[in-house]
C-alpha positions in Angstrom: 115.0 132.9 83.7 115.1 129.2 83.4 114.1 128.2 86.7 111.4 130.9 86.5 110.1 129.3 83.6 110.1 126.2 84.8 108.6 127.5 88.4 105.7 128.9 86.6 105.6 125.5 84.6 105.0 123.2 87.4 102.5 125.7 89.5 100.5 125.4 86.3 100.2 122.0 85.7 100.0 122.1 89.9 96.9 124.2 89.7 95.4 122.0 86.6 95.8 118.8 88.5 94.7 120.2 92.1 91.2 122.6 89.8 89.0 119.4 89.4 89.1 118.5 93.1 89.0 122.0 94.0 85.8 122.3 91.8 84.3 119.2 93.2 84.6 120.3 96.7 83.1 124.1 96.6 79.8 122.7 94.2 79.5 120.4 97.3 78.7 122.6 99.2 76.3 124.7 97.5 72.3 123.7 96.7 71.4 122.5 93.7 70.7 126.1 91.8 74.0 127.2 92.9 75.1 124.4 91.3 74.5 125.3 88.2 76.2 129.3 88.7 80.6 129.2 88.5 80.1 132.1 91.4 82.8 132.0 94.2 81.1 133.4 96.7 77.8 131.6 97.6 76.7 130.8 100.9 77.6 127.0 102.1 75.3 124.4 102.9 75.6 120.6 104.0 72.5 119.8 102.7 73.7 117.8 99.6 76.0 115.8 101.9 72.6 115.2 103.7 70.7 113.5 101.0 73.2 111.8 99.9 73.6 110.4 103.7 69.7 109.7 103.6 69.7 108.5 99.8 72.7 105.9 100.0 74.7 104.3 102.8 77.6 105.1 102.2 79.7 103.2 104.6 78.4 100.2 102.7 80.4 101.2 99.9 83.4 102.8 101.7 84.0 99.0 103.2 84.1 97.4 99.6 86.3 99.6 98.4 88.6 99.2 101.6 88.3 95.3 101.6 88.9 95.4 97.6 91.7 97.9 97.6 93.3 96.3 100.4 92.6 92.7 99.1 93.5 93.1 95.5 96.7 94.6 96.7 97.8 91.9 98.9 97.1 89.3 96.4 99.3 91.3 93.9 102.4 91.0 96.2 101.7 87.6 96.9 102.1 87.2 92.9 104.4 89.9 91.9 106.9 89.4 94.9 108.1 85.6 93.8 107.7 86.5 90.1 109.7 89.6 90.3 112.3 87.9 92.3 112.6 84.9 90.1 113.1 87.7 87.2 115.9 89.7 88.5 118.3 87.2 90.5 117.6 84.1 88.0 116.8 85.3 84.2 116.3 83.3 81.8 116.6 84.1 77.6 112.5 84.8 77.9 112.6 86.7 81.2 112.8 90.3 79.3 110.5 89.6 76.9 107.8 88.3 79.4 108.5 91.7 81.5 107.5 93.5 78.0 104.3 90.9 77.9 103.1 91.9 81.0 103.5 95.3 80.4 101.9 95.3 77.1 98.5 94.2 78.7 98.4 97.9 80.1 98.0 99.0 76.7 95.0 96.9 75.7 91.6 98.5 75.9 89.4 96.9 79.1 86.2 97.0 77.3 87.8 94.3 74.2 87.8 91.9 77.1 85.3 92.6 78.7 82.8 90.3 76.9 84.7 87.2 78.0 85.3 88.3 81.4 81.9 88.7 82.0 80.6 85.5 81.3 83.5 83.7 82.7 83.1 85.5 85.6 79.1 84.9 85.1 79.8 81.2 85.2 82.3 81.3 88.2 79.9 83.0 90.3 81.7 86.1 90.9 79.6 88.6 89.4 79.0 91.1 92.1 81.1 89.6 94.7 84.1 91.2 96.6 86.6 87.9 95.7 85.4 88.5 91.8 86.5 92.7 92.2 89.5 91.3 94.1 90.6 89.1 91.6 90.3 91.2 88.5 92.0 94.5 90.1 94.6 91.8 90.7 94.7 90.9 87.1 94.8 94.6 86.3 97.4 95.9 88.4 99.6 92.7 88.7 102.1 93.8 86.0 102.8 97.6 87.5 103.4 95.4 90.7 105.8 92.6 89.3 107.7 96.3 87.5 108.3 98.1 90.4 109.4 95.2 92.1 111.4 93.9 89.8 113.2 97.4 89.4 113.9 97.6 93.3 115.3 93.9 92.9 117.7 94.9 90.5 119.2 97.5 93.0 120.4 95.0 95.8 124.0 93.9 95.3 123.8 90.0 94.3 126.8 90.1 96.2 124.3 90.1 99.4 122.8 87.5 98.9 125.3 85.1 97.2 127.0 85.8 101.0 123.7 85.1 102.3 123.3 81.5 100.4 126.7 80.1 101.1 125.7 81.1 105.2 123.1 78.6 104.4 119.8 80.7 103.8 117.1 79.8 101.4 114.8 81.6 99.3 112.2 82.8 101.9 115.0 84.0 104.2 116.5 85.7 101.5 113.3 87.4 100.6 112.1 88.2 104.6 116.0 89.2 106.3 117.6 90.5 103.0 114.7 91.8 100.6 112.1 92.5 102.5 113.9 95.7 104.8 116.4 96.5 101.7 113.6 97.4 99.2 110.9 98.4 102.1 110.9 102.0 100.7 109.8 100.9 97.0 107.6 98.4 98.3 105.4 100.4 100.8 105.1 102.9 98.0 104.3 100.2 95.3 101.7 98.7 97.9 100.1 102.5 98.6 100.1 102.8 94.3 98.3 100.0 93.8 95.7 100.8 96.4 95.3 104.1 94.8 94.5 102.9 91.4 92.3 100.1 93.2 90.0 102.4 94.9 90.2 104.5 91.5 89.1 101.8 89.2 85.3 102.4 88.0 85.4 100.5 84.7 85.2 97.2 85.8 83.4 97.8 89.0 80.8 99.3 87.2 80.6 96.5 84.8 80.8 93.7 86.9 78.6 94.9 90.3 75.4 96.2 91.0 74.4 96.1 94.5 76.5 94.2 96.6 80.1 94.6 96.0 79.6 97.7 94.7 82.4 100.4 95.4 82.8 103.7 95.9 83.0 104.5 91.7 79.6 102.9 91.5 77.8 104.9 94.6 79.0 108.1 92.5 77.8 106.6 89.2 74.6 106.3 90.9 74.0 109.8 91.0 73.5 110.3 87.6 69.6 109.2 86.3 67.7 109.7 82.9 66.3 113.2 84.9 69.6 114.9 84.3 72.5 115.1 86.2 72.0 116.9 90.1 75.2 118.4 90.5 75.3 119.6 94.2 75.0 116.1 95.1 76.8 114.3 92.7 79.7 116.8 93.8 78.4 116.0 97.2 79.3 112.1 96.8 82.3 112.2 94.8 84.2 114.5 97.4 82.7 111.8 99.9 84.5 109.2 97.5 87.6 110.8 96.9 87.9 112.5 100.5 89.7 109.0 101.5 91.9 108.7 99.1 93.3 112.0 98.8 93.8 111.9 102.5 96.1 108.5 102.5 97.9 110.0 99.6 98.7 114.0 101.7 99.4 112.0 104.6 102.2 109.3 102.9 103.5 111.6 100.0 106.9 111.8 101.3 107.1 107.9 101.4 105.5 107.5 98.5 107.8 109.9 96.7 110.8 108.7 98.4 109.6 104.6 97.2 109.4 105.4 93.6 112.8 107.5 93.5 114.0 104.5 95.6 117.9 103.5 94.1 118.0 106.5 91.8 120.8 107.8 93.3 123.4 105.3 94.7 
């Protein structure tokens, strides 16, 4: 009875999860008066994938959002990688308590800093730029990067690589032959997280864009005007925003799960 229980359990929350999206795609593809109707059954048209084709180019802000998620997510590991290492083979009194630091950030609002990021940002000359998006998804998801790798660090044996430094190699040989293929399952599925919640971010790309950096969150937000809200096409451009995503994510779920269960079991 238990494992019924909890069988039911998870196809519910399964079906929650997966009903937005599902939602999304079937109002894509009816006109704007089926829109409006919760029927099933309706006959399918590409015609709201067809203004929003015509209306927006698209590909304009499916590149930003590739060049940001990608961008933001190399800069993390350039950061996170030497912190995290620094963290779990060489701790210091403060090093726990700057782990909690970091982590605490995630737990501020975005729009109480907003104010100061803006006009520093203003005065930088990053407002609706690709470097200014790159840098602040960087700021945003630097400390779930400098976590995760911080908890795969912790799972190497310093026995490896006290052997490694009396055969004479440094830091960035223990980091490249040692680290780099030991924790290669947590860190290709910490690099596909943070791309995820990169292309996901709208906040600050809304706030700090208009035209020319401007994402994939801000193409959708652009679909809703002081008319009303159309939603054949609004549907229509957020499974055109999502469609990526989604497809990196079926397509690397078994790495990614196997990354973030990565030294769970010894």
């Amino acid at each position: 009875m238990s494992k019924l229980i909890i069988t039911t359990l998870g196809w519910l929350i399964g079906i929650m999860f997966f009903f937005p999206i599902f939602w999304i795609g079937i109002t894509a593809f009816k006109t704007e008066k089926d829109a409006l109707s919760p029927d099933l059954i309706f006959t399918p048209t590409l015609e709201s994938f067809g203004e929003v084709f015509a209306r927006s180019n698209y590909f304009l802000f499916a590149r930003n959002s590739i060049i940001i998620s990608i961008g933001s997510t190399l800069l993390c590991f350039l950061l996170a990688i030497p912190s995290a290492y620094r963290m779990a083979f060489f701790p210091t009194q403060k090093s726990q308590s700057t782990m909690l630091w970091m982590l605490s950030t995630k737990m501020m609002p975005a729009v109480g800093v907003l104010i100061p990021i803006y006009i520093i940002w203003q005065r930088l000359g990053l407002l609706d730029s690709l470097p200014g998006l790159i840098i602040i998804y960087t700021l945003v998801n630097l400390p779930i990067a400098v976590w995760m790798a911080y908890t795969y660090f912790m799972e190497v044996p310093k026995g490896i690589l006290e052997a490694a430094r009396i055969d004479g190699a440094d830091v960035w040989k223990e980091l490249w032959y040692l680290l780099r293929p030991m924790t290669m399952p947590g860190l290709a599925s910490t690099a596909l997280l943070l791309i995820i919640l990169s292309w996901n971010e709208a906040f600050w790309s809304l706030n700090l864009t208009s035209a020319n950096a401007a994402p994939l969150p801000v193409f959708i937000a652009s679909y809703s005007s002081p008319e009303g809200l159309f939603w054949a096409k609004l549907s229509g451009a957020s499974f055109l925003a999502v469609a990526p995503i989604m497809i990196l994510g079926w397509l690397t779920q078994k790495q990614l799960v196997r990354g973030l269960t990565f030294g769970a079991v010894k």
